[in-house]
C-alpha positions in Angstrom: -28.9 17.8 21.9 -28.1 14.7 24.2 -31.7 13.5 24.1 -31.1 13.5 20.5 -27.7 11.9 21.1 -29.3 9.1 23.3 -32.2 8.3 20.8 -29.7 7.5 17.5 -27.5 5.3 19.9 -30.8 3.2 21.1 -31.9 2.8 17.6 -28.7 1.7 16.3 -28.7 -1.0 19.7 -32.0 -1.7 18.6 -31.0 -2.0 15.0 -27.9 -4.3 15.2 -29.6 -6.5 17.8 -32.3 -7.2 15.4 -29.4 -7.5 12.7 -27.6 -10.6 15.0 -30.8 -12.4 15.2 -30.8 -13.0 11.7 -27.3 -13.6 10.6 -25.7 -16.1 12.4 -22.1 -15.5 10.8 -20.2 -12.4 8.9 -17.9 -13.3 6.5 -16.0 -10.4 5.6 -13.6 -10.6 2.5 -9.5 -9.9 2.4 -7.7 -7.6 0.5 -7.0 -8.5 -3.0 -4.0 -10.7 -3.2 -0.6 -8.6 -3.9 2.1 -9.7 -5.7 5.8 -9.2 -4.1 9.2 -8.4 -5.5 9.6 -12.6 -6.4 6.9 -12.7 -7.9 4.8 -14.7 -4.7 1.3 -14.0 -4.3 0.3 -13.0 -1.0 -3.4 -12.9 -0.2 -5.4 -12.2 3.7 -7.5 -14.4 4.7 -11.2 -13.6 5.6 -12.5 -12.5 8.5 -15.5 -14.6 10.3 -17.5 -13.1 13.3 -19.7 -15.5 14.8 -21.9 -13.4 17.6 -22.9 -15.1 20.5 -26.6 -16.5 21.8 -26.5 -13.2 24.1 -25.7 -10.4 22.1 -28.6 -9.6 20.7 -30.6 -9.9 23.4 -28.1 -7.7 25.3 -28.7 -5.3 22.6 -31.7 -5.2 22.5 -32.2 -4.4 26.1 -29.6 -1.7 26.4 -31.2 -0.2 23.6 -34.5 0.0 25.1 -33.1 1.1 28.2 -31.4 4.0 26.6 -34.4 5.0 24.7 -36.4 4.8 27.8 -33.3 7.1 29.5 -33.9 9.6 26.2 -37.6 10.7 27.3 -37.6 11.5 30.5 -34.0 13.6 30.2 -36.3 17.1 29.4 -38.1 16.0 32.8 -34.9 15.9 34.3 -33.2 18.5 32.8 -35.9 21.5 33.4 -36.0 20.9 36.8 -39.5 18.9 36.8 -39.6 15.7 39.2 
């Protein structure tokens, strides 16, 4: 079950690191504007996430470490050195 556990969350590392190489900047939209007892329109802003030069190499190597971690858990687990 953990070894399980351990490969999904390497993958995903692996996944979002390769997923900050390519986009340099998320834009993520605001609500939809509301309207107020006046009458005033209110609207959020949007949301930009910038990632840093690091990150997805950082990802990308925690990712591989915890794959690396996954296989040799059986070893580990069942005694075997």
């Amino acid at each position: 079950m953990f070894r399980a556990l351990f490969i999904a969350f390497g993958i995903m590392l692996l996944v979002v690191g390769a997923e900050c190489l390519v986009v340099e900047k998320v834009t993520l939209a605001g609500a939809p504007p509301k309207t107020n007892a006046w009458g005033q329109v209110i609207a959020e802003p949007a949301r930009v996430y910038e990632t840093p030069e690091w990150a997805p190499w950082a990802m990308f190597g925690g990712g591989a470490v915890t794959l690396l971690y996954s296989f040799t858990i059986p070893k580990r687990v069942a005694g075997g050195g």
